[in-house]
PyMOL CGO cylinders between C-alpha atoms (Angstrom):
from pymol import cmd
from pymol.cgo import CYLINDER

trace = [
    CYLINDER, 67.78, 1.32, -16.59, 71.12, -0.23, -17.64, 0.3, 1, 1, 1, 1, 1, 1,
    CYLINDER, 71.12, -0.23, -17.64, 72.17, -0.16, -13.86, 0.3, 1, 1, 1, 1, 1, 1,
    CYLINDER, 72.17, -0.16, -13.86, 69.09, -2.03, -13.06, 0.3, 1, 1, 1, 1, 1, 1,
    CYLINDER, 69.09, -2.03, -13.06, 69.97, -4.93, -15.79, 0.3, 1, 1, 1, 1, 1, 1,
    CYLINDER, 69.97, -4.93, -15.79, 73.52, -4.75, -14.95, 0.3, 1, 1, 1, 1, 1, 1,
    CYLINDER, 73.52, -4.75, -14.95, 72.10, -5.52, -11.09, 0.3, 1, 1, 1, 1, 1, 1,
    CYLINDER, 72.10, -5.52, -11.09, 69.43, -8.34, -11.85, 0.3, 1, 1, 1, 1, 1, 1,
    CYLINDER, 69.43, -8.34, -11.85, 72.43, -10.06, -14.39, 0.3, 1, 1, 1, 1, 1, 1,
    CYLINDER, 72.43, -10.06, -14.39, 74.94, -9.58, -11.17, 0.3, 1, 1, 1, 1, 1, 1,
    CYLINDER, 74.94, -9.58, -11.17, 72.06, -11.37, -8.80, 0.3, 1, 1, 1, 1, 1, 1,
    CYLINDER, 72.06, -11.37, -8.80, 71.43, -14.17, -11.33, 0.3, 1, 1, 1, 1, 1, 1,
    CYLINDER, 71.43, -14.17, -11.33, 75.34, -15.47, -11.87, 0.3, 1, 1, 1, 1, 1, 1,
    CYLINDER, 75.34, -15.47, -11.87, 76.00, -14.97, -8.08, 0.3, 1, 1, 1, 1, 1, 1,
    CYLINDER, 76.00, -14.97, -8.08, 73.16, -17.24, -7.40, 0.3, 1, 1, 1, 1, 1, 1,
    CYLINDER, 73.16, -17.24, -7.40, 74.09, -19.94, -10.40, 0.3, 1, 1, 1, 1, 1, 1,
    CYLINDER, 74.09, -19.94, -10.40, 77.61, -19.67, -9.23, 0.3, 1, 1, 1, 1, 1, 1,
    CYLINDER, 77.61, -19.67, -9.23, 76.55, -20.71, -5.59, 0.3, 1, 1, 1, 1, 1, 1,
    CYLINDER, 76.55, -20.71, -5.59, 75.00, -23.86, -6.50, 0.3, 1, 1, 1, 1, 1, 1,
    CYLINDER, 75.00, -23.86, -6.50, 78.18, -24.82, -8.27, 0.3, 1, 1, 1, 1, 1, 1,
    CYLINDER, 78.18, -24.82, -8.27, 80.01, -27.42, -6.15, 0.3, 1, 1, 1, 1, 1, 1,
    CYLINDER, 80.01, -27.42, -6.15, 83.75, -27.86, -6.13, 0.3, 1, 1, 1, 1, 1, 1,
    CYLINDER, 83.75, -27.86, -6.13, 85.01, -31.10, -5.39, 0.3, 1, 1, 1, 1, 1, 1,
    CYLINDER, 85.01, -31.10, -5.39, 82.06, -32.54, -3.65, 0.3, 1, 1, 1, 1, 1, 1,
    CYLINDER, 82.06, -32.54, -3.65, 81.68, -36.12, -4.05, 0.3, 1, 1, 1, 1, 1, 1,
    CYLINDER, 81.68, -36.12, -4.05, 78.11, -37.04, -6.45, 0.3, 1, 1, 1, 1, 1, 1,
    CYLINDER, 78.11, -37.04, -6.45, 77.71, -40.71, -4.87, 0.3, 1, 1, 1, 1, 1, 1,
    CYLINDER, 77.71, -40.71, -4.87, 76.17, -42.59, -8.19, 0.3, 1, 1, 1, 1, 1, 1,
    CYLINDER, 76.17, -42.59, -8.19, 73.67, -44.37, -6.11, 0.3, 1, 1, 1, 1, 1, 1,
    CYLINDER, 73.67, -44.37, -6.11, 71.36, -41.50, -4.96, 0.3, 1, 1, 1, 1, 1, 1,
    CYLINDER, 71.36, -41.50, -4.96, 69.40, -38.79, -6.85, 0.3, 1, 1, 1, 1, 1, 1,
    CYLINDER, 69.40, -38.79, -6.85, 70.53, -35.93, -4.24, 0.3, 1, 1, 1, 1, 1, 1,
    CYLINDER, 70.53, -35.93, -4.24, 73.46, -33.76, -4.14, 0.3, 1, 1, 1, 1, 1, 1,
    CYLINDER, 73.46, -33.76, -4.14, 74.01, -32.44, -0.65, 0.3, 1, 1, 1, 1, 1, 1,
    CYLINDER, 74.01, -32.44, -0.65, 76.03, -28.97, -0.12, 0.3, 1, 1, 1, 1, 1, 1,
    CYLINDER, 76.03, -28.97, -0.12, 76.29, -28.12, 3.43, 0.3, 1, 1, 1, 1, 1, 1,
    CYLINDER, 76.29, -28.12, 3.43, 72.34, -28.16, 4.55, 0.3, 1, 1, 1, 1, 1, 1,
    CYLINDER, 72.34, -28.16, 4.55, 71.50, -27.78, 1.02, 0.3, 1, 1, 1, 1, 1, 1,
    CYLINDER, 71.50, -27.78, 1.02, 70.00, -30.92, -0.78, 0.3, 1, 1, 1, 1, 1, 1,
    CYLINDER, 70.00, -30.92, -0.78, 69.58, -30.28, -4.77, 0.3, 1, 1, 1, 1, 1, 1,
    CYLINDER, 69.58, -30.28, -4.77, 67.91, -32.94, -6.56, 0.3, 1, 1, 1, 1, 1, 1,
    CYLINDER, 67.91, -32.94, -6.56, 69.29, -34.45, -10.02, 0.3, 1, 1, 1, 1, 1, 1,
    CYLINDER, 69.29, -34.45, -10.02, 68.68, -36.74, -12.11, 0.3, 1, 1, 1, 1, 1, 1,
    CYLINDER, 68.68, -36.74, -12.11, 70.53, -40.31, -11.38, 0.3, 1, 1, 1, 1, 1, 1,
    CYLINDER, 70.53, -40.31, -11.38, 73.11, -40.05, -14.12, 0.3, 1, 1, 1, 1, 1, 1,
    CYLINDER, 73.11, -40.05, -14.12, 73.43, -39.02, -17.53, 0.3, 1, 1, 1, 1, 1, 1,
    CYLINDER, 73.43, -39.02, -17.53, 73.66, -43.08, -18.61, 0.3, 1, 1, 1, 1, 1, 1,
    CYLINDER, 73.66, -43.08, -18.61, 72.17, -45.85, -16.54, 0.3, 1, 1, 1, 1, 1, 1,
    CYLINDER, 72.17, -45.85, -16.54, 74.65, -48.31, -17.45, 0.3, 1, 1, 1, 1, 1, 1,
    CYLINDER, 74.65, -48.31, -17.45, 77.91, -47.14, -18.87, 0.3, 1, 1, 1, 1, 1, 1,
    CYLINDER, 77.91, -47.14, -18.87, 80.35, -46.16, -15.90, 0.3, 1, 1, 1, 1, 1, 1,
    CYLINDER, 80.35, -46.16, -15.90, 83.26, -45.38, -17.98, 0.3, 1, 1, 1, 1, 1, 1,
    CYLINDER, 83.26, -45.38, -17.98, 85.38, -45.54, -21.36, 0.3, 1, 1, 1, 1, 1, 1,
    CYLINDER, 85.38, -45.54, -21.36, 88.53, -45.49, -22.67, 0.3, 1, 1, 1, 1, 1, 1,
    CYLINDER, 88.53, -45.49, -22.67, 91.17, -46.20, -25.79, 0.3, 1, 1, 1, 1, 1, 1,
    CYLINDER, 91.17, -46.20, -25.79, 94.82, -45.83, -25.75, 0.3, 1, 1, 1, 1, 1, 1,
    CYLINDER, 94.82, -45.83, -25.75, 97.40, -46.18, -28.63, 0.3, 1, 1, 1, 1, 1, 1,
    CYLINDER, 97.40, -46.18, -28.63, 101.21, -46.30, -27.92, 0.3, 1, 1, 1, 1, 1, 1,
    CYLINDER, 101.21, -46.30, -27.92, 103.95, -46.82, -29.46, 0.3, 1, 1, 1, 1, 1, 1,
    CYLINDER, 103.95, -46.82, -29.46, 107.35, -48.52, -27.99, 0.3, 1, 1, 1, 1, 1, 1,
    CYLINDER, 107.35, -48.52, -27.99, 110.63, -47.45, -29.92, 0.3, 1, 1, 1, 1, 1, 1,
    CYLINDER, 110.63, -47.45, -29.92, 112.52, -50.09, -27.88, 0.3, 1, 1, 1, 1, 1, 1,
    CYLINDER, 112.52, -50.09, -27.88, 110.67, -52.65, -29.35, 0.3, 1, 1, 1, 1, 1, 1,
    CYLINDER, 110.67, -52.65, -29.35, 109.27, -51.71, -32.42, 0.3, 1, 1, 1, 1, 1, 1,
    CYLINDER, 109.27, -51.71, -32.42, 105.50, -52.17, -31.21, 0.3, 1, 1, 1, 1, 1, 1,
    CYLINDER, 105.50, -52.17, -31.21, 102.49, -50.04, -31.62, 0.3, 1, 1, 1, 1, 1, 1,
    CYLINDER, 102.49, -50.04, -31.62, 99.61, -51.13, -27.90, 0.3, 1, 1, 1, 1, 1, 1,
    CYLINDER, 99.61, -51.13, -27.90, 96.61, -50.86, -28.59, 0.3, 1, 1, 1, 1, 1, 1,
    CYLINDER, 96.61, -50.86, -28.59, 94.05, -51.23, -25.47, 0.3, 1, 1, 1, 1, 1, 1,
    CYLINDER, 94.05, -51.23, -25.47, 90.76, -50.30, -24.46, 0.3, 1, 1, 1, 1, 1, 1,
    CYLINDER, 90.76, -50.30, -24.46, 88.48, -50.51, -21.36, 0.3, 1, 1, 1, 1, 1, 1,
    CYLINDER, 88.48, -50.51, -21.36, 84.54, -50.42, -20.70, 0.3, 1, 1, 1, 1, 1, 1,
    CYLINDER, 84.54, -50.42, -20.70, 83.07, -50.29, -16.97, 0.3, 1, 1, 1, 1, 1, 1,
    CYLINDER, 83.07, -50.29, -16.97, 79.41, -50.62, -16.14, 0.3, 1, 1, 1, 1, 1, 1,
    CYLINDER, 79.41, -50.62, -16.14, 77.58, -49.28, -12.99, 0.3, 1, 1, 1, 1, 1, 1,
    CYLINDER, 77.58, -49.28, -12.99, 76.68, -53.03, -11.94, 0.3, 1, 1, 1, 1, 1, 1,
    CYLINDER, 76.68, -53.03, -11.94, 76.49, -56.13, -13.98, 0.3, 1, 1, 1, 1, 1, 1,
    CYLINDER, 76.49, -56.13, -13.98, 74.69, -56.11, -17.44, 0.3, 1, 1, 1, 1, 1, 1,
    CYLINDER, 74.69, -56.11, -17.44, 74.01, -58.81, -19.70, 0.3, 1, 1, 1, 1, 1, 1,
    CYLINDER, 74.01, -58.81, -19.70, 76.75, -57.94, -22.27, 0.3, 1, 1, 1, 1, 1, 1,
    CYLINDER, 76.75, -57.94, -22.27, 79.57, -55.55, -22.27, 0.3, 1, 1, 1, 1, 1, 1,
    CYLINDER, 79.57, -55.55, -22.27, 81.45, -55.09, -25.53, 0.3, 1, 1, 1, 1, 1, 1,
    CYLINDER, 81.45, -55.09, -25.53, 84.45, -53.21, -27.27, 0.3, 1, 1, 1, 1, 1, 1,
    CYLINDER, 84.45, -53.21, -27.27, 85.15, -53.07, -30.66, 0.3, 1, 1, 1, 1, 1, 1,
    CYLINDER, 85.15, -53.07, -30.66, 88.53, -51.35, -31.35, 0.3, 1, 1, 1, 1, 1, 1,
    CYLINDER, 88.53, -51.35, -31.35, 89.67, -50.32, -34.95, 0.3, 1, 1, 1, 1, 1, 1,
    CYLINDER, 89.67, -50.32, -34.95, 93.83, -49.51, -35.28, 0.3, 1, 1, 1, 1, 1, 1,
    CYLINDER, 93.83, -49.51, -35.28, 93.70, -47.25, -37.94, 0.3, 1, 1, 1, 1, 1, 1,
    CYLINDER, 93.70, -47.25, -37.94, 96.70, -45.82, -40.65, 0.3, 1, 1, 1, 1, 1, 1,
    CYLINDER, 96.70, -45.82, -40.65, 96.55, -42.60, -42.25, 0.3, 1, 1, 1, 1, 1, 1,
    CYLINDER, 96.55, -42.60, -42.25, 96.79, -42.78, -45.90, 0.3, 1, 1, 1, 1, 1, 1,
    CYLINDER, 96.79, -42.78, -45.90, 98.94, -39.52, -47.33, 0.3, 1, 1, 1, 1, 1, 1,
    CYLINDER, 98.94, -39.52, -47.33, 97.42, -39.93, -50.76, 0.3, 1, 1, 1, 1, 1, 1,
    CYLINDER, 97.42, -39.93, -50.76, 94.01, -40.36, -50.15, 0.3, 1, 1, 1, 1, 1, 1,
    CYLINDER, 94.01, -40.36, -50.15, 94.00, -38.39, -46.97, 0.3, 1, 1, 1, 1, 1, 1,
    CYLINDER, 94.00, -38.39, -46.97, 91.52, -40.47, -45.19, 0.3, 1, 1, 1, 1, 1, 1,
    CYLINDER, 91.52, -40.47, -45.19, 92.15, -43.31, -42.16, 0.3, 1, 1, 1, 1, 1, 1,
    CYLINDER, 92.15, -43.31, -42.16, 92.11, -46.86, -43.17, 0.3, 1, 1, 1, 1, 1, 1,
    CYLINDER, 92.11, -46.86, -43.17, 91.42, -49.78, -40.51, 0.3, 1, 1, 1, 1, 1, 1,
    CYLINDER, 91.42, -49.78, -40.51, 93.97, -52.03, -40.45, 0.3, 1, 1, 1, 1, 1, 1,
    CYLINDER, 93.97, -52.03, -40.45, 93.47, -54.00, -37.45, 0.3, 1, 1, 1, 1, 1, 1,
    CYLINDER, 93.47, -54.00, -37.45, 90.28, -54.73, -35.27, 0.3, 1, 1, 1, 1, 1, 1,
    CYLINDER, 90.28, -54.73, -35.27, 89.82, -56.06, -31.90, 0.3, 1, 1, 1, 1, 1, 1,
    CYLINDER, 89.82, -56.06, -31.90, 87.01, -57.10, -30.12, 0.3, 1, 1, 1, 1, 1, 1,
    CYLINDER, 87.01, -57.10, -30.12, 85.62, -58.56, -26.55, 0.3, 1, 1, 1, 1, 1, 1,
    CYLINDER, 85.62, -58.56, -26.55, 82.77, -59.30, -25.36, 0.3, 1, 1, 1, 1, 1, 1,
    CYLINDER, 82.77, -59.30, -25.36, 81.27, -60.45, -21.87, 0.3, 1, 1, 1, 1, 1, 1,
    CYLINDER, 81.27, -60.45, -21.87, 78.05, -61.79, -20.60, 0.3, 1, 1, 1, 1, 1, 1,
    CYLINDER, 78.05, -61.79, -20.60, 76.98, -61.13, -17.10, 0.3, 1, 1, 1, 1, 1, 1,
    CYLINDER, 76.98, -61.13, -17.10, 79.42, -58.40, -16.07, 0.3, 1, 1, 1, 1, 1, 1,
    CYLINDER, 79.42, -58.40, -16.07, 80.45, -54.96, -15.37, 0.3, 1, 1, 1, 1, 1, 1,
    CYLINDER, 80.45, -54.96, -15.37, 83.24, -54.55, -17.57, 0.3, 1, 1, 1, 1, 1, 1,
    CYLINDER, 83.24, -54.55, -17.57, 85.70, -55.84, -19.77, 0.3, 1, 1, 1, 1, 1, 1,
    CYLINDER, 85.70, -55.84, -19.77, 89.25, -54.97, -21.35, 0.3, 1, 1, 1, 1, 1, 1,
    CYLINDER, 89.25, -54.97, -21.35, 91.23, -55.79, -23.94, 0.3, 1, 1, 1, 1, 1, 1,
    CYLINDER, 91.23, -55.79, -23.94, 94.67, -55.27, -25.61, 0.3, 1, 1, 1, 1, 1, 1,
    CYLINDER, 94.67, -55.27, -25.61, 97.08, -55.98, -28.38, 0.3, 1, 1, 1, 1, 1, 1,
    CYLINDER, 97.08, -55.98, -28.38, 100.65, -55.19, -29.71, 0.3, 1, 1, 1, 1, 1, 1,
    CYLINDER, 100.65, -55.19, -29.71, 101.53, -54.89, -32.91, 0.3, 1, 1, 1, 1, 1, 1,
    CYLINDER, 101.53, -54.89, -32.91, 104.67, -54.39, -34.99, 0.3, 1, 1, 1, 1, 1, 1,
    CYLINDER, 104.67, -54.39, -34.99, 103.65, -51.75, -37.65, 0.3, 1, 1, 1, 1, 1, 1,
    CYLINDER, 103.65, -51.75, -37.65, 106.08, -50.01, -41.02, 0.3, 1, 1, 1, 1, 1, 1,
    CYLINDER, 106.08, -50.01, -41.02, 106.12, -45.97, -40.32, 0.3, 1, 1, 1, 1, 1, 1,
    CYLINDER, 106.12, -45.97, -40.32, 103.24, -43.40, -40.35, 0.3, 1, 1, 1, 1, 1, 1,
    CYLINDER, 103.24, -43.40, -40.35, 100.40, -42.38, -38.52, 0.3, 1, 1, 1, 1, 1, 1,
    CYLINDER, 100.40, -42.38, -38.52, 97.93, -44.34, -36.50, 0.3, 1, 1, 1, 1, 1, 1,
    CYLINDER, 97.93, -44.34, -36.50, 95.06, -43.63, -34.11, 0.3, 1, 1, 1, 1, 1, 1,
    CYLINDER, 95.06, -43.63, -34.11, 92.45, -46.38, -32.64, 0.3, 1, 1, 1, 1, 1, 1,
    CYLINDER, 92.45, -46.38, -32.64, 88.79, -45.77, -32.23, 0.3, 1, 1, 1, 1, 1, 1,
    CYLINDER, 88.79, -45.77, -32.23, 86.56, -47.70, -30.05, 0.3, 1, 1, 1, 1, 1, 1,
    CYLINDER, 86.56, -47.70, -30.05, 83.18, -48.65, -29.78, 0.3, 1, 1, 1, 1, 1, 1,
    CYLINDER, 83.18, -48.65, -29.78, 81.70, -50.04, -26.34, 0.3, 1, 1, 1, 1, 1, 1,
    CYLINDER, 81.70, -50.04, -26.34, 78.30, -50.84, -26.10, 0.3, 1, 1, 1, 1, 1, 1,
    CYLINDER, 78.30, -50.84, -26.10, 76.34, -52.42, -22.71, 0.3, 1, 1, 1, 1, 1, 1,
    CYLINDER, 76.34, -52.42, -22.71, 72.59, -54.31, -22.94, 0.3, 1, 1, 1, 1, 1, 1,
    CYLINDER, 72.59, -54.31, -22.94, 70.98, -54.62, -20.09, 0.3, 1, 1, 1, 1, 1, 1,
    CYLINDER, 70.98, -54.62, -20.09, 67.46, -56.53, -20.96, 0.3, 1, 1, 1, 1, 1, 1,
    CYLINDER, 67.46, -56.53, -20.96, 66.22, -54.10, -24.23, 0.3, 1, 1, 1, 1, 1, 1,
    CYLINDER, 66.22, -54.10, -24.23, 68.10, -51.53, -23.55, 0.3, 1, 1, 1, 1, 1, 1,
    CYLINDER, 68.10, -51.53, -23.55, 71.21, -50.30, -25.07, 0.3, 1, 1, 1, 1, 1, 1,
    CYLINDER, 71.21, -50.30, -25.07, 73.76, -48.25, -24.42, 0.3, 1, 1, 1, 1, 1, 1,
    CYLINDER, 73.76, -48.25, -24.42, 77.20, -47.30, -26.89, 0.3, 1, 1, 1, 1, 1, 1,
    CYLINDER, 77.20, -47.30, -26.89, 80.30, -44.20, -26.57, 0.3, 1, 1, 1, 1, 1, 1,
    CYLINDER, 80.30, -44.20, -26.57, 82.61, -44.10, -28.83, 0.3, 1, 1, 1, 1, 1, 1,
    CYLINDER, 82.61, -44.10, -28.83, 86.45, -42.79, -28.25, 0.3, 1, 1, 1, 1, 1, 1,
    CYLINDER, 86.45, -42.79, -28.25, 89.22, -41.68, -31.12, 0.3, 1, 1, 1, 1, 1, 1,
    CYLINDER, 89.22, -41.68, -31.12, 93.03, -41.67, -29.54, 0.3, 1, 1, 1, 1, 1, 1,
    CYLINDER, 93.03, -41.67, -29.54, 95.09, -39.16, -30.16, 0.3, 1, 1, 1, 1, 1, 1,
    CYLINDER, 95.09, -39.16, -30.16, 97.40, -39.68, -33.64, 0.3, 1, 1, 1, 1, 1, 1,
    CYLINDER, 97.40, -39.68, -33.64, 101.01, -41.47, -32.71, 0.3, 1, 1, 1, 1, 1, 1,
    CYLINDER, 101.01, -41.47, -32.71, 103.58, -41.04, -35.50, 0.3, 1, 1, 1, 1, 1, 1,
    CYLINDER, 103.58, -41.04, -35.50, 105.87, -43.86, -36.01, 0.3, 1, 1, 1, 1, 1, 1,
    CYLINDER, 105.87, -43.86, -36.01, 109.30, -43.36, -37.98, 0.3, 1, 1, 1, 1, 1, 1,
]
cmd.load_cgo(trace, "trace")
């Protein structure tokens, strides 16, 4: 009995683990992936609208300032694309992040938009989060992104 489940577990990964495809390209425009004479239908993609995100935080010791940027792509063109990105310090005593800058954009009639600022900060830690959000008619579509924590001395 156990060599029969051990042989119907063995048949069921081998079969998931041929579907898998490595490095074939998923073209964004069509429902079907297609693996040698294989088609395998999926759905069109996990958002309609949002393409990509991103948020970066740097800091430059050569000149003292702390980059904040961010980025968000669309598919096509929507009606508004818009980032919203929050520098934030950590506070030692309270142990909690505090905003102390915010940056926005915002775009009608496109399929992205970016947007970045320097500033000259005292020491700690900071991080930036972002918020991008697309419309497209009613719909609505947000990510959000933290950066990883830069210490400055």
């Amino acid at each position: 009995m156990k060599k029969l489940v051990a042989m119907i577990l063995c048949s069921v990964c081998f079969l998931s683990f041929s579907l898998v495809s490595f490095g074939e390209e998923i073209s964004s425009e069509s429902n079907d992936i297609e693996l040698g004479n294989t088609r395998i239908n999926r759905s069109k993609r996990s958002a309609d609208y949002i393409s990509s995100t991103d948020c970066e935080i740097d800091f430059y010791y050569s000149n003292g300032k702390l980059v904040v940027s961010g980025h968000t792509k669309a598919y096509d063109n929507v009606d508004n694309v818009s980032i919203v990105i929050y520098v934030q310090k950590y506070d030692e005593k309270s142990r909690t992040w505090r905003n102390v800058y915010t940056i926005s954009e915002n775009k009608r009639n496109s399929d992205s938009i970016r947007c970045s600022k320097s500033y000259t900060v005292s020491s700690g830690k900071y991080r930036a989060k972002s918020h991008h959000e697309l419309k497209e008619g009613s719909s609505r579509e947000t990510e959000r992104n933290t950066t990883k924590t830069i210490r400055v001395n």
